[in-house]
MIPALO-823398 format. One line per field, with one value per atom (N, C-alpha, C, O): residue in one letter; atom name; x, y, z. Coordinates in steps of 0.1 Angstrom, whole numbers. Layout:
N
aa <- (A|...)
at <- (CA|...)
east <- (X|...)
north <- (Y|...)
up <- (Z|...)
! end
This chain:
106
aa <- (X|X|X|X|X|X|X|X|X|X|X|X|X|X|X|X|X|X|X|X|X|X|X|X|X|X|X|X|X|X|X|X|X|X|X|X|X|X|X|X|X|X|X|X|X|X|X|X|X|X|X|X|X|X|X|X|X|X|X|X|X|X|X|X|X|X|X|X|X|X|X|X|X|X|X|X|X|X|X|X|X|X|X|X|X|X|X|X|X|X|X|X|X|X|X|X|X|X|X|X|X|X|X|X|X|X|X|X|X|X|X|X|X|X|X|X|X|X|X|X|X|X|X|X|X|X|X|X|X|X|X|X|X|X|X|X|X|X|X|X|X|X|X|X|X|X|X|X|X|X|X|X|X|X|X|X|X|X|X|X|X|X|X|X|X|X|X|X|X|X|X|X|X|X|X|X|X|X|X|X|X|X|X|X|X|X|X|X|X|X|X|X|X|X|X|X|X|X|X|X|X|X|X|X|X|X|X|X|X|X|X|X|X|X|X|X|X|X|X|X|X|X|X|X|X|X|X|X|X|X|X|X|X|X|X|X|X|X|X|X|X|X|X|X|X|X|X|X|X|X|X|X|X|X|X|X|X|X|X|X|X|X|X|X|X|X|X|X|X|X|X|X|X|X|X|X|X|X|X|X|X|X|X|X|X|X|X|X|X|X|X|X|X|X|X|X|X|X|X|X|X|X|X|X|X|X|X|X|X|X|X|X|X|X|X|X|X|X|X|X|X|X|X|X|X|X|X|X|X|X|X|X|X|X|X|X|X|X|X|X|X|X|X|X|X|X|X|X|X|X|X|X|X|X|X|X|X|X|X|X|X|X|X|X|X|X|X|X|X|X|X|X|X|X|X|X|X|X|X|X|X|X|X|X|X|X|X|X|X|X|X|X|X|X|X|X|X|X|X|X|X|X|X|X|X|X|X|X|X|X|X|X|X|X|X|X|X|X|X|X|X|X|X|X)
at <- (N|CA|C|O|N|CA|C|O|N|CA|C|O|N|CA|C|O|N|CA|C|O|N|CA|C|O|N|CA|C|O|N|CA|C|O|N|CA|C|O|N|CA|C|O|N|CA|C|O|N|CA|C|O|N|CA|C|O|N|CA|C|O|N|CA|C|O|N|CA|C|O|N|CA|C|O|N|CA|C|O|N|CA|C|O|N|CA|C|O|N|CA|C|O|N|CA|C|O|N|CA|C|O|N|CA|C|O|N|CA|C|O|N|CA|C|O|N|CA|C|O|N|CA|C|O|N|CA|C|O|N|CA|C|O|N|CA|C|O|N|CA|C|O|N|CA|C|O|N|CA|C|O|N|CA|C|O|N|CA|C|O|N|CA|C|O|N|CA|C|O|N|CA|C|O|N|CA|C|O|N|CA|C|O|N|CA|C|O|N|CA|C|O|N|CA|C|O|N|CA|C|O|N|CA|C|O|N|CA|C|O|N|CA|C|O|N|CA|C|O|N|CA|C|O|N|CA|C|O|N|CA|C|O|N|CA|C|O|N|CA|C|O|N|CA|C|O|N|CA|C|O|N|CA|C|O|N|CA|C|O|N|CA|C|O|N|CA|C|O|N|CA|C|O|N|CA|C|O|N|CA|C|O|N|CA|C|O|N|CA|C|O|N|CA|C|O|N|CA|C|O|N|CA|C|O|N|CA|C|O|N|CA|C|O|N|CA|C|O|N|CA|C|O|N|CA|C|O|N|CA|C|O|N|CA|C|O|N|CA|C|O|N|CA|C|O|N|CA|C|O|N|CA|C|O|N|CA|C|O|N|CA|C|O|N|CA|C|O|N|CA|C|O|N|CA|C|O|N|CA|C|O|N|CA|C|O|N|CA|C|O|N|CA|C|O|N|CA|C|O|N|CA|C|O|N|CA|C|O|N|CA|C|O|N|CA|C|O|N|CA|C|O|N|CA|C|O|N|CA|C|O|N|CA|C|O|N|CA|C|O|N|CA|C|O|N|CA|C|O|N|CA|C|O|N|CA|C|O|N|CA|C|O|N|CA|C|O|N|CA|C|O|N|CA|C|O)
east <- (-347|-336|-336|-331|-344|-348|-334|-333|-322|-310|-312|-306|-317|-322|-327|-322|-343|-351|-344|-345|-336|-332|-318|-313|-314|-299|-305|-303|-319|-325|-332|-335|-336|-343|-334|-336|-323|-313|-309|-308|-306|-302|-311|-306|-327|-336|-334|-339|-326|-323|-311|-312|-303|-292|-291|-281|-301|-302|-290|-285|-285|-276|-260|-251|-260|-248|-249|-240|-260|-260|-257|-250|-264|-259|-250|-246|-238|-227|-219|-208|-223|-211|-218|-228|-207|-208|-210|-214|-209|-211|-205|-204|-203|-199|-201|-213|-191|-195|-189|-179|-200|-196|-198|-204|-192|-202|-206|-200|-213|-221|-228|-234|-225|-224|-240|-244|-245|-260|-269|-277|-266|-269|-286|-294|-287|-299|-298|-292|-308|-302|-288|-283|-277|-265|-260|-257|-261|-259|-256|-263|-244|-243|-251|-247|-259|-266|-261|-263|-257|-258|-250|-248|-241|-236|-239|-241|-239|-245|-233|-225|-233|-225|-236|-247|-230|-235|-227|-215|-238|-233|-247|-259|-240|-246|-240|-228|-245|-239|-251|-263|-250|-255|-252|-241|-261|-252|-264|-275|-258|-270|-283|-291|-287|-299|-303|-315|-295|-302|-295|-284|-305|-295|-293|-297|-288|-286|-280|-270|-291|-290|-289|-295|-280|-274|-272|-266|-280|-274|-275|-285|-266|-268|-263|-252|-275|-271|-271|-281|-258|-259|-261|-262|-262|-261|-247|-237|-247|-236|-235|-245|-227|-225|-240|-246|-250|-257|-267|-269|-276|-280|-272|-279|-258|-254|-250|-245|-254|-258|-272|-274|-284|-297|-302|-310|-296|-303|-292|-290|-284|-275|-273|-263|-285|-292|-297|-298|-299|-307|-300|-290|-302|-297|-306|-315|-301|-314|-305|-294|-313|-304|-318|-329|-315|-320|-316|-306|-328|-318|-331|-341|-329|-337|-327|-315|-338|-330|-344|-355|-337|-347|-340|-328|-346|-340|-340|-347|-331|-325|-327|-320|-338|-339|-335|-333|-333|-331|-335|-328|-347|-354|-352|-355|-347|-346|-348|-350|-347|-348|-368|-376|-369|-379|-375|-369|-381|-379|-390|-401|-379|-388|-387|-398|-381|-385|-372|-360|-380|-375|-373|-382|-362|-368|-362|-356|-369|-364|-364|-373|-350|-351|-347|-340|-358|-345|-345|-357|-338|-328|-326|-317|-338|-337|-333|-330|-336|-341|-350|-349|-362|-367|-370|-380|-358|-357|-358|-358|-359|-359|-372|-378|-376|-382|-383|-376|-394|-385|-401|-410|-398|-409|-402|-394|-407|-404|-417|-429|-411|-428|-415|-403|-428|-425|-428|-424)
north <- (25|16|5|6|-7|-15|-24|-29|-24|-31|-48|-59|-45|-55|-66|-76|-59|-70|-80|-93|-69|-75|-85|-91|-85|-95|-109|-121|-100|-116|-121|-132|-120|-124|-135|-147|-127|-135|-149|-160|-146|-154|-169|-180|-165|-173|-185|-196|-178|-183|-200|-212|-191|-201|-208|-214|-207|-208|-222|-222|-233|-239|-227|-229|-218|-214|-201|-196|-199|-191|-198|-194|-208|-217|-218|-216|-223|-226|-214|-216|-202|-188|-181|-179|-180|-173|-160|-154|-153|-142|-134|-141|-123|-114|-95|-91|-87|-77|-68|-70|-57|-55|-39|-33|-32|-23|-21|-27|-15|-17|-1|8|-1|10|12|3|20|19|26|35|23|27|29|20|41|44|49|60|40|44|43|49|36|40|54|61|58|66|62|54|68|61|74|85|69|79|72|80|62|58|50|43|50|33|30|38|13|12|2|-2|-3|-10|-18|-15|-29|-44|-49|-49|-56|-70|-80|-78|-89|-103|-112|-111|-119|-124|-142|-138|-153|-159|-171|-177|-172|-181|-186|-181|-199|-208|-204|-199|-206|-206|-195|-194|-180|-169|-163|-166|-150|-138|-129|-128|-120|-104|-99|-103|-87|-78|-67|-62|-61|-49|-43|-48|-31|-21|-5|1|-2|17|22|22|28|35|49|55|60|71|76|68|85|96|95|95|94|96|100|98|104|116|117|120|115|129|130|142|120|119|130|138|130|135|150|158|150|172|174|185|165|163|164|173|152|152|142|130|155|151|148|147|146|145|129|123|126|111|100|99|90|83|71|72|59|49|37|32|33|21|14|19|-3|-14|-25|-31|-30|-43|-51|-46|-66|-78|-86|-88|-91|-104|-114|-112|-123|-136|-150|-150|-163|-175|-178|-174|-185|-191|-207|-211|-216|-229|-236|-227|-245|-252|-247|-245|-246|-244|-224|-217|-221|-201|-195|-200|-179|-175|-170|-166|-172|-165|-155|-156|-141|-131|-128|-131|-121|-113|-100|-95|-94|-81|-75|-79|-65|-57|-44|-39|-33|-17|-13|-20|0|8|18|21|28|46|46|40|59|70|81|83|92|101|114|114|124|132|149|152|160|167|172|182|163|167|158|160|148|145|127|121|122|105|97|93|97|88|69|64|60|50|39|43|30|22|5|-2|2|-13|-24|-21|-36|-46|-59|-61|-66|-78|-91|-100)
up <- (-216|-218|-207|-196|-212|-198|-202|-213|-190|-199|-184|-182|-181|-170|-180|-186|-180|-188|-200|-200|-211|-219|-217|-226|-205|-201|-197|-200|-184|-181|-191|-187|-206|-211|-218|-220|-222|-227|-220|-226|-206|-200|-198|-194|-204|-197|-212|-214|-221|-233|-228|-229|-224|-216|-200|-197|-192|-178|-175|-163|-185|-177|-177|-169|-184|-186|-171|-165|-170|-159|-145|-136|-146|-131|-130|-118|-140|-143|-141|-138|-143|-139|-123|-117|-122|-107|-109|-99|-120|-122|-137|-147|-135|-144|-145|-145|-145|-148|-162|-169|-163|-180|-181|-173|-193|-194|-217|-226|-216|-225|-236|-230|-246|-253|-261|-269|-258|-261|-269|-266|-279|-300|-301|-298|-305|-317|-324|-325|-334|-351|-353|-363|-343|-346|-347|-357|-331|-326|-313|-308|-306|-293|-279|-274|-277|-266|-249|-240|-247|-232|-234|-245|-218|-216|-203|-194|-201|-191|-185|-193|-168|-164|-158|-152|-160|-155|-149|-150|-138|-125|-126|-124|-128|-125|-114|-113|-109|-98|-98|-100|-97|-91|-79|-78|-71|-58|-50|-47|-46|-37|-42|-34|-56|-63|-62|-62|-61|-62|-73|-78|-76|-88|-82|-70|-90|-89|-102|-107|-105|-116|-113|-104|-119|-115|-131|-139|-133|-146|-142|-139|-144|-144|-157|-161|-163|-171|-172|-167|-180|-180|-195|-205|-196|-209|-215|-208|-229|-232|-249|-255|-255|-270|-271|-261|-282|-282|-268|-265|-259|-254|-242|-237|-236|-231|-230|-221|-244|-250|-246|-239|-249|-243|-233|-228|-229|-211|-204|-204|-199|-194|-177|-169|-175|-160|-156|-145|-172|-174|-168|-173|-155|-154|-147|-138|-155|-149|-139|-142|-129|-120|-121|-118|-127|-124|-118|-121|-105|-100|-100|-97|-105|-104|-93|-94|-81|-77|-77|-80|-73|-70|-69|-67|-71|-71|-88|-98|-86|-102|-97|-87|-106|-106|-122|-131|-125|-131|-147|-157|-144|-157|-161|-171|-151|-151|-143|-133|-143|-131|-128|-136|-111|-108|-99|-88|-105|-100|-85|-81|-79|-64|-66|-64|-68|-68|-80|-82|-84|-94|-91|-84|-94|-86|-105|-113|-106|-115|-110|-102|-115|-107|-120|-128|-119|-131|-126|-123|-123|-119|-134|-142|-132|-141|-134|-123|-150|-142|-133|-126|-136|-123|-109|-101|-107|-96|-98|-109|-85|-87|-86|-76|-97|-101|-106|-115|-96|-96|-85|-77|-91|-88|-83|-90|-72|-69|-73|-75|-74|-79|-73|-72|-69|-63|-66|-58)
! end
């Protein structure tokens, strides 16, 4: 559930509407096949030409009978120019049963 990727993607759809908000936070109900397995909470933030992505997602109705351990934190920051954002580093964790797993790229 990359909920990062798919916010910044969106965003790169709208980049004046992003410069234009100082931020926003949310959370978010997260369907397969229409089914709700996860929700996730979001923070966006942008300032003096930078971002910040913030999503944590947990388990939730059947996914939370499943794997009720599952939990993913994504953060993108970097500078936001004109044309969109460029990313510096990205981290993904996810947090199961068997422990924290989770990779940074730059």
């Amino acid at each position: 559930m990359r909920v990062v990727a798919g916010v910044l993607a969106a965003w790169l759809l709208l980049p004046s509407l992003a410069l234009s908000n100082p931020g926003f936070d949310a959370k978010y109900n997260l369907l397969l096949n229409d089914d709700l397995v996860g929700q996730a909470f979001f923070r966006a933030r942008t300032q003096d030409g930078t971002y910040s992505i913030e999503a944590f997602t947990v388990p939730f109705g059947r996914m939370a009978e499943t794997a009720p351990e599952h939990e993913v934190l994504e953060i993108s920051e970097g500078a936001w120019r004109a044309d969109g954002p460029v990313p510096r580093e990205y981290v993904f964790n996810l947090r199961d049963g068997q422990g924290d797993q989770g990779f940074l790229t730059f």
